[in-house]
N, C-alpha and C positions, 0 to 999 in steps of 0.2 A: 583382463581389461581394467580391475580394479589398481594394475599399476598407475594408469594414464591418470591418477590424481596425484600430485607431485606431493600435498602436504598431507597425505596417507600417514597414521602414527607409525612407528616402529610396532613389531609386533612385542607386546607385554608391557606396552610404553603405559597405556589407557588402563588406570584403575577399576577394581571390580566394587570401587565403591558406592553409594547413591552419591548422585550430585546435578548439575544443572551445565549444558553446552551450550557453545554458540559458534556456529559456522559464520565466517567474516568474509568479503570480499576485495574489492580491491576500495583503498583510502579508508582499508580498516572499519567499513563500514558492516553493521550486526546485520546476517540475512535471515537468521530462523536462531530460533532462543527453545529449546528443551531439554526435559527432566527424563532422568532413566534413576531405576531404584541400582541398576547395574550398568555404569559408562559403557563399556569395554562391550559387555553383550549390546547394549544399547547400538552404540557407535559401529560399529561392527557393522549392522546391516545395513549402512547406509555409503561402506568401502564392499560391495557385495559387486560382483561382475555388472557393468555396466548397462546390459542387457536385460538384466532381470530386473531394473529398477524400476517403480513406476515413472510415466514419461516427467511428471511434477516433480520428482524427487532429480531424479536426474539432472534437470536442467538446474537445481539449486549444487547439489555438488560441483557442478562442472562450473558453475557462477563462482563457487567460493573459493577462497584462494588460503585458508587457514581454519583448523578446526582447534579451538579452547575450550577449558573443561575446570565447571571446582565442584570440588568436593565438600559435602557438606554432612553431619552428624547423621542426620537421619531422613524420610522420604520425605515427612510432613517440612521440612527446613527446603529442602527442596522443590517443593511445591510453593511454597513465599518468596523465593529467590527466581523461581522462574516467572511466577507475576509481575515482581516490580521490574526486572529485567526487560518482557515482553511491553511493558508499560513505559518505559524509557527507553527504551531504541527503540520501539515500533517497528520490526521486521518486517521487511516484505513478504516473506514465504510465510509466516504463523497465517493464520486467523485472522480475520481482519472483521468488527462488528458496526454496524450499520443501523442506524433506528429506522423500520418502517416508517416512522412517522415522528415529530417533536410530540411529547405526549404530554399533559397539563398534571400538574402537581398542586396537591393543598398542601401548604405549607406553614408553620408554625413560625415564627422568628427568638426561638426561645434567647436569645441574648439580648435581647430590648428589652428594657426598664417595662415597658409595658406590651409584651409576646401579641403580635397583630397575626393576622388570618387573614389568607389570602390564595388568590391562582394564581401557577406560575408555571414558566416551564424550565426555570434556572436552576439547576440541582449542585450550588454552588454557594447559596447562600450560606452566609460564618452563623454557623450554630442553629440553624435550622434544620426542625421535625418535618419529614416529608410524610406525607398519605398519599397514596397511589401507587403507580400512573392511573388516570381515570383517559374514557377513550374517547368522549368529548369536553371541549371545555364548559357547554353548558350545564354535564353535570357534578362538575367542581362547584361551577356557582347555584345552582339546583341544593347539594350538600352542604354549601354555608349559607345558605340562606333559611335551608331547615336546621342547620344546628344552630343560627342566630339565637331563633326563639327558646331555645333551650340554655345553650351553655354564653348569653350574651358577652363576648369578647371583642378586642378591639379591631375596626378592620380599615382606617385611617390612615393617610400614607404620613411617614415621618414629622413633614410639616406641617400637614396641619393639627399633630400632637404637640408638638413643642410651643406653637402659636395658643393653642389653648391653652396647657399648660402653664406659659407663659402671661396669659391675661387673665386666665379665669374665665374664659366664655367657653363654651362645648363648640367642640368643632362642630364642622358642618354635616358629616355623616349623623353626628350624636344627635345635633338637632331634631332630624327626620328618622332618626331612631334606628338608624344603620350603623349604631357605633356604642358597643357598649364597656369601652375601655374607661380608665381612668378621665381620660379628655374629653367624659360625657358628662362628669360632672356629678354621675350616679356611685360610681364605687371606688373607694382608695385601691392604692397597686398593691397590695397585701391581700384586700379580697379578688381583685381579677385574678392575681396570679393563681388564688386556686381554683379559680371558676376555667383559667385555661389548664390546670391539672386534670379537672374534671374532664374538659373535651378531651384532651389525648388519651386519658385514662376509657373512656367512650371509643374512640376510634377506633384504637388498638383492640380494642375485646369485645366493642358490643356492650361495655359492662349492667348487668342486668340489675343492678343495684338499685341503679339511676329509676330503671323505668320503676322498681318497688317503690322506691321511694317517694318518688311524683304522685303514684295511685293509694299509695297514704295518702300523703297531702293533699289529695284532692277529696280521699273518701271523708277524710277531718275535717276539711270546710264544707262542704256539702253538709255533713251533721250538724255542723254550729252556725248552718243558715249563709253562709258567707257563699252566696254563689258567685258572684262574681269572681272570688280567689281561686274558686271550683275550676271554674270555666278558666282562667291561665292556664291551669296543671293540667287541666284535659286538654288546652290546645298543645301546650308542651310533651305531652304522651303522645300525639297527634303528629309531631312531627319526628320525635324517634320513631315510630313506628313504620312512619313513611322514611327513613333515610336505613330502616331495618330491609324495609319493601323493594326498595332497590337495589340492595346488593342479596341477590339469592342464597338464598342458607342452602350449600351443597353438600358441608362434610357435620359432625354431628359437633354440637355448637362449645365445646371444650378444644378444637382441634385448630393450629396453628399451624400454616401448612405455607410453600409456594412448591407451585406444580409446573413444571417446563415442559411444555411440547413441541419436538422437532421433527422437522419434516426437511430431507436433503437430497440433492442430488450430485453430478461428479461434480458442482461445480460451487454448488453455494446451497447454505442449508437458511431455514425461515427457522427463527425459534419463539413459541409463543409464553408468557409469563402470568400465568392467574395467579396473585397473592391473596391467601386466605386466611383472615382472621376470626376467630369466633363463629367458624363454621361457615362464615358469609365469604365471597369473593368480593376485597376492598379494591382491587385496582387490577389493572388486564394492559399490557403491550406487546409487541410486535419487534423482533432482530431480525436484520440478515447478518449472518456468518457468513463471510468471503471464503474461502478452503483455498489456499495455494498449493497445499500438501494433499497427499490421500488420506483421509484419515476414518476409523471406524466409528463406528454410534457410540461407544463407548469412552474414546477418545475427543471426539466430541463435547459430548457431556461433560468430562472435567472439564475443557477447555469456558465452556458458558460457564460453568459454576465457579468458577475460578474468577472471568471476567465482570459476574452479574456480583462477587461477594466479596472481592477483593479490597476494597477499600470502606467496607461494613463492619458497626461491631454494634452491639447489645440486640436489643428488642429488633434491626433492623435483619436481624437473620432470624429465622424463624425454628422454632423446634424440630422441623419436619421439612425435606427438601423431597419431591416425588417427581420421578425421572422415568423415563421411558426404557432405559435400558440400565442398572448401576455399570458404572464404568471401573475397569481395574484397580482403581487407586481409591473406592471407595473408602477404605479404610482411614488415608491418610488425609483424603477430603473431610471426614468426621472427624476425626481429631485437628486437623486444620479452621475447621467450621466452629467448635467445641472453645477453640480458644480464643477466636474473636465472641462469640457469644454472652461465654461465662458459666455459660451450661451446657450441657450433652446437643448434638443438634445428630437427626440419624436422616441418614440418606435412604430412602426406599424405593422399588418399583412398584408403578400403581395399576395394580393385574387385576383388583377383585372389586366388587360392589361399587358404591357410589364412586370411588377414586380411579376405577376402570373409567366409570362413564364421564368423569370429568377429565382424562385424559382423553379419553376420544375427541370429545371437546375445542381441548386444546390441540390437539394435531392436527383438524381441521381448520383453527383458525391456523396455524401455521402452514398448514396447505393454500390456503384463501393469500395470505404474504408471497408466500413462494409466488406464485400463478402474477400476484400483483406485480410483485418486485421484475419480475422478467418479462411483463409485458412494457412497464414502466420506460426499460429500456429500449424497448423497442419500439416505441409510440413516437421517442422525442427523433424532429426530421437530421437533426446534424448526429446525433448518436447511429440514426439507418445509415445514411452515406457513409459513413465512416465506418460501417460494418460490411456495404456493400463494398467499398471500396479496397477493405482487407482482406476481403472475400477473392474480389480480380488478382489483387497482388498475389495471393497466396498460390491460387492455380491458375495463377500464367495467362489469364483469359485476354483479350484482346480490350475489352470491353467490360464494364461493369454488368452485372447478369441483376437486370431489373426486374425480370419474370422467373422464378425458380419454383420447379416440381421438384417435390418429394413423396416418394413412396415407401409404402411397409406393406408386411404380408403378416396377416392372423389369421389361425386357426384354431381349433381344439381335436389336438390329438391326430390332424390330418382330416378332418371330418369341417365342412362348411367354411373354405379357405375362401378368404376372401384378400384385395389389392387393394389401398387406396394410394390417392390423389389428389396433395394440400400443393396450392398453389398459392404462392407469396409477390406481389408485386409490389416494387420500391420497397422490401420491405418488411410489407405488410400482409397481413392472409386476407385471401380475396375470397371467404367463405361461399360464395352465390356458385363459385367455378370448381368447386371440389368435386370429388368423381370416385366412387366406389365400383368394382369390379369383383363381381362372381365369379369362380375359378370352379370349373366343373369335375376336370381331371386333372394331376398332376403329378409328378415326381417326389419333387422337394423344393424349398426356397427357392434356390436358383431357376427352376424352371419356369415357376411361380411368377417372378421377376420377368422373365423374357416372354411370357406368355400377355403378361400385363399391357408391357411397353411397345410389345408391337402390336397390341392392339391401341395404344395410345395414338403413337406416329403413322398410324395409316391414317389419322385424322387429319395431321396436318397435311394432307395431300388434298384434302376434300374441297371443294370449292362452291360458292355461292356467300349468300350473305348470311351472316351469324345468326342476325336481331330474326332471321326467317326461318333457320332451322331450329329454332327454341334451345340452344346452348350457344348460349354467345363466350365468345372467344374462346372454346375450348378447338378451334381449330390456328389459334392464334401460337407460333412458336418459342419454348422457354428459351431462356439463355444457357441456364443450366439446371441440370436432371442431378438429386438427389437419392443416391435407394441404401435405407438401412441394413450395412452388413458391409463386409470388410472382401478382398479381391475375389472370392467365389460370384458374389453377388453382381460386382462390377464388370465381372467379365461376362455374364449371363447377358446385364444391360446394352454394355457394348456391343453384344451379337444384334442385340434388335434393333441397337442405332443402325450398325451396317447395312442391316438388311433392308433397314424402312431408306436408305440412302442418305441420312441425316447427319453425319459426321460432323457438321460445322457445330452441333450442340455440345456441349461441355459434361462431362461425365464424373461423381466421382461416391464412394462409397463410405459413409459414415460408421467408424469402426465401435465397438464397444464403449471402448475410453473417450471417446468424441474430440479429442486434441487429435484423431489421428484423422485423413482425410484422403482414402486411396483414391487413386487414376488408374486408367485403363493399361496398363502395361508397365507399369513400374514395380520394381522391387521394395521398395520403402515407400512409409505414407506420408504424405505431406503433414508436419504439424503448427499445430494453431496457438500461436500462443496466447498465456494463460488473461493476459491482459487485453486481450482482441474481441473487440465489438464482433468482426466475425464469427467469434466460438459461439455467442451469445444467440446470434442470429440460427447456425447452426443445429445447435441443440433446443432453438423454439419450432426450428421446421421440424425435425425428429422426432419432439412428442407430438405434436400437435399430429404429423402421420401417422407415429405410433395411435394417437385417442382416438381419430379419424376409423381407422381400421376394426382396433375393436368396440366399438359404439357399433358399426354395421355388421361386424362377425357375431357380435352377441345377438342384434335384432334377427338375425338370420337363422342363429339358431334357435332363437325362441319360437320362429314361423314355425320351422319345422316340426318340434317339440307338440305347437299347438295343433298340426296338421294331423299329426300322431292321433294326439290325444284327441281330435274329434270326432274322430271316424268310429271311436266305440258307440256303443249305444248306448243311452243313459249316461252319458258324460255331458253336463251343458257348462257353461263359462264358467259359473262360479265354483263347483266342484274343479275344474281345469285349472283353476286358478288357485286352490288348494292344496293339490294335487304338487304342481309347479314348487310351492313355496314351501311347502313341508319338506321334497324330493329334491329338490335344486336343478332336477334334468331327468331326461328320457333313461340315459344310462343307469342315473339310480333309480329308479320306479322299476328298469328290469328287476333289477339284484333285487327286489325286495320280494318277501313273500306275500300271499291272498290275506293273508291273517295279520301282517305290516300295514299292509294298503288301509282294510278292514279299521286299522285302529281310527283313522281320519273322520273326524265329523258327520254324518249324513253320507257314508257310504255303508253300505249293508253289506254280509257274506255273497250274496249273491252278482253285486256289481263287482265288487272287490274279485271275484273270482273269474268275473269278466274279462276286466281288467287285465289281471295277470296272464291269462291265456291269448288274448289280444296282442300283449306284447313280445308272451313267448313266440308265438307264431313269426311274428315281423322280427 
């Protein structure tokens, strides 16, 4: 099948060099821009039988109508040429990044006669020192208002420096003491300029010079009677200490770090960015990475550190890059990184001590984005219609399906299986109507499924008023029935539509890959494309079944676990609950020995021995 691509190379056409491709479509337009240390292997898997390709990958070859290739000296060359490339065509299929949010920036204007200080969110300013992102704007201004008192610089917009300047009177900030540039009247541009040395030389480090030096000068007038000059330098300590206060020391205060946390799914990853200076975390944001391609966590990862450093150089890259997973190309990443820098910069995974706990951290807020970002889309009303509306088109429905069920099945191990039942209207999830289902005996999945659903649709036969049998509108009928799993699962479904006599409901089964989207008797799945508000909607009913499921699989086994665990003698809540969290479950408490149990807190040989025979017996 790999013939049906016309501009296929010859075979030994494709050098074994490193270099950088680009797949082109039609009007010669760039559709995907990447780097192989080897074309020829590289390129290769992407003329691989047609069937074996992922479904994203596939519709990009079959889109493109020419594949080009250059070769270049070495990996690290190749990774510069596939940035500025990816940055000047802007492909469709690459990566595509997104700011959770516009994020506020302190910013320095070092090319001004007199360097002003200010909040901004333009990262564009000519010859400007950036600090952050910070994650509110109040605490940029919070942060200049405490370094005011210390490192007094100028914070006056243009004109009314040049106006004073100009006449000789202190602008108006300088008046009221908001302005301690040259246009205050107070210091020539020879002394600010090194009073803003000082600040960025503070920012950047923490530098602790500063604060020794203040607590000189204050322990000095304080001995020579001069309390008043005392009382400045202590307020001035006063306020590093508070602008130290807010940014938490998490790594050990010589360490220069930024730490990426990513969290993805098949569709779109959240990437979160803590920069750390001086041990302190100076500034915290939020990415969505688009995925059009499949790509792994390690591929990934170069792709952000490429796009977060690409147009960086000195102090703005940091000696220490800490990633969740290092990616293949580490190497040529550090020597790519090394040479915007001007010194060594090392790529690491952060697995151990305090740098574990601040990625954990960070994954969560990148989990906290994710959740944001996909709800975001589906909150606004013309992004819904237009997902429902992809939705109809896609499987043939008559009608737009304003009410849609989805189900999942969880278990552990086949023990405590449980069904649920996320119900989305216009939409939206109607969490008041969601419905969890106990499964007492069963087969396997599929049975699981047809056990579920026909006890679902014998409801919609039931009659009387909702508001009076205390589940309202659970007798109310979907448009369309959702069940996680690919044609086993749909045909299980199917048997319970027929049988409840329900046919006019819509059926289909969400495969793996989630672009894929079976119906009841087709050989091929419907698929979603990658730019469809439908996919979106999709894959938010599918976890939200999926969370739905195990939140009550897990509570159900914990009943049990607890049901176990009570009936010994001499077991009361809090040893139970000891017990529980030491063991993780009934299953390990079996496996463990009297003399295991024994080590736990306030249990004795003799409970411990209890214990164990208790559960041997059960």
């Amino acid at each position: 099948m790999a013939d049906d691509l016309p501009y296929k190379p010859a075979p030994g056409e494709i050098p074994t060099n490193p270099g950088v491709y680009r797949f082109r479509g039609d009007d010669d337009r760039v559709l995907y821009v990447g780097k192989a240390k080897n074309l020829r292997q590289r390129l290769s898997n992407y003329f691989a039988p047609l069937e074996t390709l992922h479904e994203r990958t596939r519709r990009m070859v079959l889109t493109a109508t020419r594949v080009d290739w250059t070769v270049v000296p070495t990996d690290v060359d190749s990774l510069q040429l596939e940035y500025q490339w990816i940055k000047q065509y802007n492909p469709p299929f690459n990566v595509k990044y997104r700011d959770d949010k516009s994020y506020p920036f302190l910013a320095i204007t070092l090319a001004d006669e007199a360097p002003r200080v200010m909040m901004t969110r333009n990262r564009k300013i000519r010859g400007a020192k950036y600090f952050g992102p910070y994650p509110k704007v109040w605490a940029v201004r919070d942060t200049i208002d405490l370094m005011l008192k210390v490192f007094p610089i100028r914070t006056c917009n243009d004109a009314q420096y040049r106006r004073a300047m100009q006449t000789g009177k202190p602008c108006f900030p300088g008046q009221i003491g908001k302005c301690g540039g040259p246009c205050s009247m107070t210091v020539s541009i020879e002394e600010h300029r090194k009073i803003v040395d000082d600040f960025i030389a503070f920012m950047q480090g923490g530098d602790e010079r500063f604060t020794i030096e203040l607590t000189t000068r204050m322990k000095a007038a304080a001995a020579a009677l001069d309390f008043e000059q005392a009382a400045i330098y202590r307020d001035k300590l006063e306020s590093i200490d508070a602008v130290l206060t807010k940014s938490a020391l998490v790594l050990p205060d010589s360490e220069d770090a930024d730490l990426f946390g990513i969290v993805g799914d098949e569709l779109d990853a959240a990437v979160h960015h803590f920069i750390i200076r001086g041990g302190r975390v100076r500034g915290a944001s939020s990415h969505i990475v688009e995925k059009e391609l499949d790509l792994t966590n390690g591929e990934l990862v170069d792709q952000v550190l490429q796009r977060t450093y690409g147009d960086a150089k000195g102090s703005d890259i940091p000696r220490r890059v800490l990633v969740p997973e290092a990616p293949a190309t580490k190497a040529e990443l550090e020597e790519f990184l090394s040479e915007r820098r001007g010194t060594r910069v090392e790529i690491a995974d952060a697995l151990r001590g305090q740098r574990a706990e601040l990625m954990r951290n960070a994954t969560l807020n990148a989990q906290q984005a994710l959740v944001r970002h996909k709800s975001q889309r589906t909150s606004d009303y013309s992004t819904r219609t237009q997902a429902l509306a992809d939705l109809q088109e896609a499987l043939g429905m008559p009608d737009a399906p304003l009410r849609i069920e989805c189900y999942d099945i969880s278990h552990l191990q086949g023990t405590n299986v449980v069904g649920s039942m996320v119900v989305f209207e216009d939409g939206l999830p109607r969490k008041d109507q969601y419905r969890a289902f106990g499964i007492a005996e069963t087969t396997d999945d599929t049975d699981s499924i047809y056990q579920v659903l026909s006890r679902r649709l014998a409801r919609l036969d039931e009659s009387g008023d909702p508001e009076q049998t205390g589940k309202p509108r659970f007798s109310y009928p979907p448009q369309l029935l959702l069940v996680d799993g690919g044609q086993p699962q749909v045909n299980a479904a199917a048997r319970a539509l027929a049988e409840s006599g329900h046919t006019e409901i819509a059926l289909a089964g969400i495969a793996k890959r989630l672009e894929e989207l079976w119906l009841p008797g087709d050989d091929f799945p419907v698929i979603l494309p990658r730019t469809s508000e439908a996919l979106y909607l999709v894959q938010r009913l599918r976890d939200e079944a999926h969370r739905f499921a195990i939140t009550h699989q897990r509570a159900r086994r914990k009943r049990d676990i607890r049901t176990v665990l009570s009936e010994i003698p001499g077991l009361g809540e809090s040893r139970i609950k000891a017990l529980l969290k030491h063991f993780g479950s009934v299953a390990a408490l079996r496996e463990a020995t009297a003399d295991q149990i024994q080590e736990l807190p306030g249990i004795g040989p003799k409970l411990a021995q209890t214990i164990f025979m208790h559960l041997a017996r059960g």
